[in-house]
MDAnalysis code that builds the backbone (N, CA, C; Angstrom):
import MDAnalysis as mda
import numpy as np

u = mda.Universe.empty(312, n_residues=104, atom_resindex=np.repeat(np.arange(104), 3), trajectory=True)
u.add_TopologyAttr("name", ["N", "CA", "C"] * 104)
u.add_TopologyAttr("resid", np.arange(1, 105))
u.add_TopologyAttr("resname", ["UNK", "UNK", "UNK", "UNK", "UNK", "UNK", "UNK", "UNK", "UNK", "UNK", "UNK", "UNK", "UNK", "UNK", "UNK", "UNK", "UNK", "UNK", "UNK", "UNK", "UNK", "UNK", "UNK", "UNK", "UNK", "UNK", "UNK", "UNK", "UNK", "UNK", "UNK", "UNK", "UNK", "UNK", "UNK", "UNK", "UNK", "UNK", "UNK", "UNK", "UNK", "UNK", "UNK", "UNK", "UNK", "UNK", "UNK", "UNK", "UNK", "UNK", "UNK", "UNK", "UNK", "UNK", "UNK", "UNK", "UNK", "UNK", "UNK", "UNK", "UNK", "UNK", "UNK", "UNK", "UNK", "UNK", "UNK", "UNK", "UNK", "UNK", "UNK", "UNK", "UNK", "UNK", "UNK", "UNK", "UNK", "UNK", "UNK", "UNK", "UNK", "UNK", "UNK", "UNK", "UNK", "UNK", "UNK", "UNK", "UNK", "UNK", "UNK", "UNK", "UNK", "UNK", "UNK", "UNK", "UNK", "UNK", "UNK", "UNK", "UNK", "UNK", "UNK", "UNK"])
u.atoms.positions = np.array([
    [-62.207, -130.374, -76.311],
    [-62.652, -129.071, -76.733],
    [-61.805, -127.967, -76.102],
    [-61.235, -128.006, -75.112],
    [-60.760, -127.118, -74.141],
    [-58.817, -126.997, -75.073],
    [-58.552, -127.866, -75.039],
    [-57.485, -128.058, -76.005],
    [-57.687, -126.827, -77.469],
    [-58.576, -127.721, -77.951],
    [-59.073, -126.877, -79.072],
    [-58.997, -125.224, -79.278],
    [-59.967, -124.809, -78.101],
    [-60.076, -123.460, -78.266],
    [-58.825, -122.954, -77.294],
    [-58.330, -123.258, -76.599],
    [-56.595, -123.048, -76.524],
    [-56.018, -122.933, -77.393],
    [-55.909, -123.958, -78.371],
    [-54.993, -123.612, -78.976],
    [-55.431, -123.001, -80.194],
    [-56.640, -122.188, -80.374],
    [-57.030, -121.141, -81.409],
    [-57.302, -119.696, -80.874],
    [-56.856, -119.809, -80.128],
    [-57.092, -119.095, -78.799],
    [-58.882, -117.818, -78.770],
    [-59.444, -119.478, -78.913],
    [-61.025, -118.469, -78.944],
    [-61.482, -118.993, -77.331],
    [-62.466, -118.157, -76.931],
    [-63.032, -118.162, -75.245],
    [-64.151, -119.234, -75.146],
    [-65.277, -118.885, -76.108],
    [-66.098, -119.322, -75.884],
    [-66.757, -120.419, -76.980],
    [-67.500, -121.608, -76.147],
    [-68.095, -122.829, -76.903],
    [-68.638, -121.880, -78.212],
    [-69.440, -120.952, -78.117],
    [-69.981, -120.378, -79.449],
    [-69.186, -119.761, -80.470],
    [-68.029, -119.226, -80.347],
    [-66.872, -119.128, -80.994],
    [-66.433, -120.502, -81.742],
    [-66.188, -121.476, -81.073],
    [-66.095, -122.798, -81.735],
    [-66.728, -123.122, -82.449],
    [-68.281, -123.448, -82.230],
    [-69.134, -123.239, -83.422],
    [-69.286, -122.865, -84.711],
    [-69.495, -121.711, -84.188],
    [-68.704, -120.363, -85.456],
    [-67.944, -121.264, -86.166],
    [-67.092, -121.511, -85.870],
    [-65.720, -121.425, -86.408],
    [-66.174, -122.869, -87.890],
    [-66.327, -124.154, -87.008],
    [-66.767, -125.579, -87.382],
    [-67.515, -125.186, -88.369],
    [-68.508, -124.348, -88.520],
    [-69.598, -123.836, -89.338],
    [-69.074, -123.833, -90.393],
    [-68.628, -122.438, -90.359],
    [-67.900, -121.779, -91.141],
    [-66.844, -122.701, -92.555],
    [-65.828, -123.646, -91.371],
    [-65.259, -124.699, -91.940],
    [-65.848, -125.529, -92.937],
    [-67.221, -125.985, -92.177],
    [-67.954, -127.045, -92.984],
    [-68.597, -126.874, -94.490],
    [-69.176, -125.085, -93.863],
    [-69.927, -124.403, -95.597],
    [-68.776, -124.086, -96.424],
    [-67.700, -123.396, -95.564],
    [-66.551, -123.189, -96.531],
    [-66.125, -124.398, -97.750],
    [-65.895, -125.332, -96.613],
    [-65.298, -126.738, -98.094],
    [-66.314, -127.032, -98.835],
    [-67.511, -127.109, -98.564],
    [-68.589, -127.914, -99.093],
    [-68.638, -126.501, -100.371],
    [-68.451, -125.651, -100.245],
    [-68.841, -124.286, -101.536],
    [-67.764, -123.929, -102.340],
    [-66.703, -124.184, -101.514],
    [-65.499, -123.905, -102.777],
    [-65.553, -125.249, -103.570],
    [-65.655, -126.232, -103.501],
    [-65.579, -127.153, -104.079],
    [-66.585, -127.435, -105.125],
    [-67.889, -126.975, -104.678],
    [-69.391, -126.619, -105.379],
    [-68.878, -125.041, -106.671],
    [-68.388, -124.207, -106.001],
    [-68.119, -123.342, -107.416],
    [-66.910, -123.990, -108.031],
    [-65.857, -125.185, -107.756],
    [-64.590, -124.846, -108.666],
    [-65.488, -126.028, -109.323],
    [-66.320, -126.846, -109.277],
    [-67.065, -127.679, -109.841],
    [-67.690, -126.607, -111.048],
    [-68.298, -126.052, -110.748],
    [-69.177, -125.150, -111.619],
    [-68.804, -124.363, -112.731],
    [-66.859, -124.026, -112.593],
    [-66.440, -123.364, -113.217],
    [-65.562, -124.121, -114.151],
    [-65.686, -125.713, -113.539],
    [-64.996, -126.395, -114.749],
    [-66.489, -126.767, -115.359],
    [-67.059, -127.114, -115.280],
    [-68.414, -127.397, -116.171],
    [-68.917, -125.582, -116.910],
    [-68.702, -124.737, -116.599],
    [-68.469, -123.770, -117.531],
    [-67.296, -123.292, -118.563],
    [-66.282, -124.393, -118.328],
    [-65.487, -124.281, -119.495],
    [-65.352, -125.401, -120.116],
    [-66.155, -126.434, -119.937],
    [-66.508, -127.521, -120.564],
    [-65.738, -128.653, -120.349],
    [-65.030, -128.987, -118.973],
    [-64.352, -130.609, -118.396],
    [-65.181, -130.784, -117.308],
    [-65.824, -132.070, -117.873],
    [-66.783, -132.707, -116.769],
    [-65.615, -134.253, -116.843],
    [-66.230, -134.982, -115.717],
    [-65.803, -136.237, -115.443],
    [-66.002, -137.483, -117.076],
    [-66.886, -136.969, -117.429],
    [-66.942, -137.853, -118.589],
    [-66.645, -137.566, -120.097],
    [-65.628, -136.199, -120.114],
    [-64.528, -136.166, -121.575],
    [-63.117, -135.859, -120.730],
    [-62.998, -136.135, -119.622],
    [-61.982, -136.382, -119.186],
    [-61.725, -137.297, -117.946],
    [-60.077, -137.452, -118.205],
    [-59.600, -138.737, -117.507],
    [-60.115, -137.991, -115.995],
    [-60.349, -139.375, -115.158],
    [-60.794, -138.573, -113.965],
    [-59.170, -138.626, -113.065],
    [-58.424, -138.747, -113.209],
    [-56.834, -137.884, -112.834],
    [-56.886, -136.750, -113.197],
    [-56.740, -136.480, -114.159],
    [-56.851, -134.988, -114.383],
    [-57.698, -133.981, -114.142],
    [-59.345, -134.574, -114.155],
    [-60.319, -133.870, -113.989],
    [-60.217, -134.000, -112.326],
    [-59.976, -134.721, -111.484],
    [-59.797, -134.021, -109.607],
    [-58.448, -133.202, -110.323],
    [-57.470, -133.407, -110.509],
    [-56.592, -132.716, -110.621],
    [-56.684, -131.156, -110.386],
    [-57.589, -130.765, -112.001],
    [-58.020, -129.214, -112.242],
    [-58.732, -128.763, -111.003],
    [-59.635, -129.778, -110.526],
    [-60.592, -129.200, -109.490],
    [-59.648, -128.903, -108.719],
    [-58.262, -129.660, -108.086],
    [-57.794, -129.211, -106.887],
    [-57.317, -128.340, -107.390],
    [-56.499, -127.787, -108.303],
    [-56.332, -126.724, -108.152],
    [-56.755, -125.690, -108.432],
    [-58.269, -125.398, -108.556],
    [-59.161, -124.634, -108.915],
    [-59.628, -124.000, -107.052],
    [-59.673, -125.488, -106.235],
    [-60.196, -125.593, -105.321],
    [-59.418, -124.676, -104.389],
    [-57.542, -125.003, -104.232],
    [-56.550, -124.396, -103.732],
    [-56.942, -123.099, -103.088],
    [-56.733, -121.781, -104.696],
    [-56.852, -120.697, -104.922],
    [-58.223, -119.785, -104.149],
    [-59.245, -120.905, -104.349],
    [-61.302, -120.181, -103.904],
    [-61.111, -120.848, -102.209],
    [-60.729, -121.093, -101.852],
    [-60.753, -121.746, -100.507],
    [-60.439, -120.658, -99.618],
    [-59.275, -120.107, -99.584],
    [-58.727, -119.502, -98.419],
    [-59.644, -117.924, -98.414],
    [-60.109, -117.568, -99.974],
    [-60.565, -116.195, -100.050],
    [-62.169, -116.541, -99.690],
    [-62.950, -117.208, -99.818],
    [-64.165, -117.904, -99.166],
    [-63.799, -118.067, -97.500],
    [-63.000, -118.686, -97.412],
    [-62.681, -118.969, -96.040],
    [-62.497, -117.774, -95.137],
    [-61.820, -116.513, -95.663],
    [-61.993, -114.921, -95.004],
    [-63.561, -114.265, -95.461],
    [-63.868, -114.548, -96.327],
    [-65.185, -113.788, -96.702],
    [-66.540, -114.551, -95.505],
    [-66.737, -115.705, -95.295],
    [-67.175, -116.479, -94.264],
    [-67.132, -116.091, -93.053],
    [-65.466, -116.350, -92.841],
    [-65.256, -115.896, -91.590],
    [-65.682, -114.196, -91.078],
    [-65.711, -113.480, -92.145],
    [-65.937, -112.138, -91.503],
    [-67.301, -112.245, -91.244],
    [-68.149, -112.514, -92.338],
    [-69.864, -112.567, -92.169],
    [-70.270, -113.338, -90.897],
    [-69.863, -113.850, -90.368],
    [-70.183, -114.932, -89.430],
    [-69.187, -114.308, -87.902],
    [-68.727, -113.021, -88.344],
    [-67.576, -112.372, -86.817],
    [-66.922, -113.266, -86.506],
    [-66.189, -113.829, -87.027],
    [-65.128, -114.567, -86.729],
    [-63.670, -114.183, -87.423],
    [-63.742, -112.700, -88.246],
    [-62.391, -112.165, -88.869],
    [-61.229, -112.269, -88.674],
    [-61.039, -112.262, -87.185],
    [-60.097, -111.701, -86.736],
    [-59.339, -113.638, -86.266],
    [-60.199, -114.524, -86.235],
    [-59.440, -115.485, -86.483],
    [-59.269, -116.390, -88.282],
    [-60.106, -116.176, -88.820],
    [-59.909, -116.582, -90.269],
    [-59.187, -115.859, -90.839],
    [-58.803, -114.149, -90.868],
    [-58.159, -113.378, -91.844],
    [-56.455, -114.158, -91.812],
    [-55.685, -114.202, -90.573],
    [-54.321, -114.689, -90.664],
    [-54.407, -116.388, -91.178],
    [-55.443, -117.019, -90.852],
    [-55.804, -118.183, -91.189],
    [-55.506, -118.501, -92.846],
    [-56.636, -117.699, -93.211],
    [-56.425, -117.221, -94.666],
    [-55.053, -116.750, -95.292],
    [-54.530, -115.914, -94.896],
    [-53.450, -115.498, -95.225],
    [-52.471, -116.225, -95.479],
    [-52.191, -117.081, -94.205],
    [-50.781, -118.109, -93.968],
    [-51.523, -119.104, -95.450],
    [-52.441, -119.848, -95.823],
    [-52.739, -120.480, -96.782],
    [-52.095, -120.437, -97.690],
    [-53.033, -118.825, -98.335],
    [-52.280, -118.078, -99.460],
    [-50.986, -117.861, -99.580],
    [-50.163, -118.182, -98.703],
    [-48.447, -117.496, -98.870],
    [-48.268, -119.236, -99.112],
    [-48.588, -120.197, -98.551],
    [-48.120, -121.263, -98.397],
    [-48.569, -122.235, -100.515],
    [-49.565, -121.175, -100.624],
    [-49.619, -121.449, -102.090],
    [-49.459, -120.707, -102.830],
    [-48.466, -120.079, -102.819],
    [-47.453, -118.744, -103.502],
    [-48.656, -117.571, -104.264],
    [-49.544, -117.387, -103.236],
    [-50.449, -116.249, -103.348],
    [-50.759, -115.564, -102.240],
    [-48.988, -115.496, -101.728],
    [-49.392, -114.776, -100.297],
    [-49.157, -113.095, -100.982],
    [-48.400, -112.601, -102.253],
    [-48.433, -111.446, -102.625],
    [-49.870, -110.608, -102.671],
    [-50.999, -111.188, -102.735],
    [-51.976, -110.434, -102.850],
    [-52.244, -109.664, -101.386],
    [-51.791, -109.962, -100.098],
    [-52.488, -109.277, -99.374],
    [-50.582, -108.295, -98.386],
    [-49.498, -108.968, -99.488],
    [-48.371, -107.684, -99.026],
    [-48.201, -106.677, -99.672],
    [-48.069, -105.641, -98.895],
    [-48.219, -104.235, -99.097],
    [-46.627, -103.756, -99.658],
    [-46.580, -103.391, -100.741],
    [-45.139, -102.798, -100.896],
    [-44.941, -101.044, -100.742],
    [-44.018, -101.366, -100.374],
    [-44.168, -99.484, -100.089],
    [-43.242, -98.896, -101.340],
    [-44.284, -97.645, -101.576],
    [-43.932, -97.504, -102.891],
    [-42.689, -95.989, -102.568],
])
């Protein structure tokens, strides 16, 4: 544990917490809405191949993850380690433009 919050550089056991929490509702809900939003456009597991149907989900899943994962993290005061968390994601899945600022 001591490792751990070193190297996230949070202080305290309840910070960790936080954090695990956060992690755990995060995956378990993005995965629960990109589910929801392919059954609202009509690919369930059984009119499609199930390759393709995880397929869509992952990348349904990709995109709702990291912006859940900052929305979480702030509600729960943990911002200031999920927001760059979030961020590095999004750039790493060529949707880091949404949060750079161009100067106009």
């Amino acid at each position: 544990m001591k490792k751990l919050k070193e190297r996230w550089g949070i202080t305290t056991i309840y910070q960790l917490l936080l954090i695990i929490v956060v992690f755990a509702i995060n995956g378990s809900l993005s995965a629960r809405i990109s589910s929801y939003l392919m059954t609202f456009i009509g690919i369930n597991d059984d009119n499609t191949h199930w390759f393709i149907y995880y397929l869509i989900l992952l990348v349904l899943v990709l995109p709702i993850y990291p912006f859940l994962l900052m929305g979480f993290g702030y509600l729960f005061g943990q911002s200031k380690f999920f927001f760059p968390f979030g961020k590095r994601m999004l750039s790493k899945i060529g949707l880091g433009f949404v949060f750079n600022k161009k100067a106009s």
